[in-house]
N, C-alpha and C positions, 0 to 999 in steps of 0.2 A: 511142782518144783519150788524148793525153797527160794526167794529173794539172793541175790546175789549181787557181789561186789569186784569194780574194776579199776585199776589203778594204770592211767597212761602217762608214759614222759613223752615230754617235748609237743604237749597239748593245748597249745597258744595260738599255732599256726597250721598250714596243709594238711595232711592226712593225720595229724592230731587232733587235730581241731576238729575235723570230719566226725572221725572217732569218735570225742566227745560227742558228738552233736547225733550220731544215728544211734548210738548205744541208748544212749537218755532218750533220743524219742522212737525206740521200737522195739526194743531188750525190755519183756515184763517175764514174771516179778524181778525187779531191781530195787539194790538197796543204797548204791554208793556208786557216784564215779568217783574218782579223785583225779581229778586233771594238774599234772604236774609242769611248769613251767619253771624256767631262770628267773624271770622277773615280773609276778602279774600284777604287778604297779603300772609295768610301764606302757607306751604304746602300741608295742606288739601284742598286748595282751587283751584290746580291747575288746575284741570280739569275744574271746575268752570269756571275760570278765560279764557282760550282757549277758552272755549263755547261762551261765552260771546265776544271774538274777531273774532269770525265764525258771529256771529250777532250780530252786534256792533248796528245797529238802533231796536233792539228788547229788548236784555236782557241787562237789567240794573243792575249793583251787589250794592247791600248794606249793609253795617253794621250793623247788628243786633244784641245783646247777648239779645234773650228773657229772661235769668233770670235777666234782668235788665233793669228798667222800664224804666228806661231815656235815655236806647240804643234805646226803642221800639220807645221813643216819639220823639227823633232825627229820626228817619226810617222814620217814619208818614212823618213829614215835609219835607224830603226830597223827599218821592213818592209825596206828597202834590203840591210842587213846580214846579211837571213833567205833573199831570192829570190835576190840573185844577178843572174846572166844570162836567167833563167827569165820573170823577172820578173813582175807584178799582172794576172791576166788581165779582173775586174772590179772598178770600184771603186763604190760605190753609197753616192753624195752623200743621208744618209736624216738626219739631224741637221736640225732647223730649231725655230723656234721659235714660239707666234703669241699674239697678244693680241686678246682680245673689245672688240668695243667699233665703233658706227658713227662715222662721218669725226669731228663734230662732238666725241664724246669720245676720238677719239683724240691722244697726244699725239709732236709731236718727236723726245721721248726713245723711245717705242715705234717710231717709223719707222727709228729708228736702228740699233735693236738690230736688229730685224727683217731688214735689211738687209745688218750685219754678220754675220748668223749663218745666213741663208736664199740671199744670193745672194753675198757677199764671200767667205765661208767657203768653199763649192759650189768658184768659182772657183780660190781658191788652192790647195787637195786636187788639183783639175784639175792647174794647172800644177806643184805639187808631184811627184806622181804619176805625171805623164808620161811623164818615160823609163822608168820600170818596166813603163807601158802601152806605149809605144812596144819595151822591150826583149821583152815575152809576144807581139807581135804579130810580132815579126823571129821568136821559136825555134817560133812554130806554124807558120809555113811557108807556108802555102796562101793561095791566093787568097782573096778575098771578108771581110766583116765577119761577127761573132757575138761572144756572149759565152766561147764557147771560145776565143776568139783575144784580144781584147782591145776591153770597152767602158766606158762609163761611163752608170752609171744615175742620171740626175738625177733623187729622189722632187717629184713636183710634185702640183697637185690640179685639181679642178676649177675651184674658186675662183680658179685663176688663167685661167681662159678670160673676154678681154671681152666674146665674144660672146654667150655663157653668164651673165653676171653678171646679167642683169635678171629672170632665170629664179628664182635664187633666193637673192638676196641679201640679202631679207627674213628671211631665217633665218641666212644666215651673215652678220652684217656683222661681219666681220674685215679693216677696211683696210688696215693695215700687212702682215699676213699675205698678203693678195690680192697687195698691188701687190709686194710684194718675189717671190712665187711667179710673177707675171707677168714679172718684171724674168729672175726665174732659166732662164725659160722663152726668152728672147733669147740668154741666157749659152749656153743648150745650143745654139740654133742656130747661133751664130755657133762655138763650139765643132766643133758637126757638121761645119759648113766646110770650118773650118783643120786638122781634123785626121783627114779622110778619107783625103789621100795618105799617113799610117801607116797603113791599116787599123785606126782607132780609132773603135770604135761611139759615137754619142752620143746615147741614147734618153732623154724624161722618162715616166715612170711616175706613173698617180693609182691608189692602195693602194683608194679608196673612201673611204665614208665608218665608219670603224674606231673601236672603244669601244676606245680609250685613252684616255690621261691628255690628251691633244692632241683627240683627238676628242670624246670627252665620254661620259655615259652611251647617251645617246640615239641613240646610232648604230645602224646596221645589220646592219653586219659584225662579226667579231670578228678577230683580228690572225692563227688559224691560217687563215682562207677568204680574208683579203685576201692571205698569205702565198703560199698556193695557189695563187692564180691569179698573181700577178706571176711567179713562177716559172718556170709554164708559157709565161706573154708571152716570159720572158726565151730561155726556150730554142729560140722560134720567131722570136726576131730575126733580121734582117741588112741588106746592105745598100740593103735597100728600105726600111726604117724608119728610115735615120739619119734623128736631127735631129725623128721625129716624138713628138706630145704622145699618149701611149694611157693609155687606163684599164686595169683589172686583169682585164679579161676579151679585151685586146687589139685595142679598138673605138678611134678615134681621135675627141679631143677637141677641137673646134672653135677655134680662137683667138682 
């Protein structure tokens, strides 16, 4: 297999962070992560940042603030000027953001964000991104979809299944978080679509329920077991899974 390149948002912290961290040390041959964050200056970046000087010809940190398109299109260019013709073989849209809180205390402003940063953001990396996914999927060569060739991994949850929501929405009510993770889960389909005749995978992934900073104490899992298994999911993709919603043990999640 050729060398291969991955690009994550929101790679500073919990299951970004993770990501980085098992890709660069068990994904061979590899050419490139690019670990994208808002701000790898600052404090939250620090583990980041160490990572990144453990493998200085692997992980490359970049600038990103996905609610912000001209962060995304400065990104682009900068992986642009690294891949070449080789181009992005996965990109893995993992940045989002979520507010506690049921319908009645939720507000406007939190729909907003939510919105700009869970399914706007997702979106413009997508079209950003594209010809570098489009340029990994022309130098692999072969037939069929995967992530050796070129996909995009939308991180989604369960929380965004409506079929799911009355199951257990008494514990999660995060509406802004729900309805924009349900919105992003349209984005991937309609993505899957339009862009199967590249050989561009479009899978959403649910990490579980994960003690990060997003997840909470009370969670389940931790970020190397939810890491684990999406990994595994990722490397048994293809073109039977475009377009579909799995959890991290690769079971599909009802919509």
């Amino acid at each position: 297999m050729a060398a291969y390149s991955v690009l994550i948002t929101g790679a500073n912290r919990g299951i970004g962070l993770e990501l980085v961290r098992q890709i660069t040390e068990t994904q061979r041959p590899l050419s490139k992560v690019f670990a994208c964050c808002r701000d790898p200056d600052g404090p939250k970046a620090q583990e980041l940042r160490a990572l990144a000087e453990k493998h200085p010809d692997i992980i490359m940190v970049i600038r990103m603030d996905v609610a912000d398109p001209k962060s995304i299109q400065q990104a682009a260019l900068q992986v642009g000027s690294v891949v070449g013709k080789s181009g992005v073989n996965v990109v893995i849209n993992n940045a989002a953001v979520a507010f506690y809180g049921p319908l009645c205390e939720s507000t406007a402003e939190q729909m907003a964000i939510s919105y700009s940063t869970n399914v706007v953001g997702p979106m413009v990396v997508m079209q950003e991104f594209l010809p570098y996914l489009r340029a990994a999927a022309k130098a692999h060569g072969k037939p069929g979809m995967s992530c050796r060739k070129a996909a995009v991994i939308n991180v989604s949850t369960l929380g965004s299944s409506i079929e799911r929501a009355k199951d257990h929405y008494d514990r999660f009510r995060l509406v802004p978080y729900r309805a924009s993770k349900a919105a992003l889960n349209m984005l991937n389909m309609c993505a899957s679509l339009e862009l199967q005749k590249d050989d561009v995978l479009c899978v959403l992934l649910h990490p579980g329920w994960v003690r990060t900073e997003l997840g909470g104490p009370n969670a389940v899992l931790d970020a190397q077991e939810s890491v684990q298994g999406m990994l595994k999911v990722m490397e048994s993709l293809s073109e039977k899974n475009n377009g579909a919603l799995l959890d991290y043990n690769g079971d599909t999640i009802p919509w």
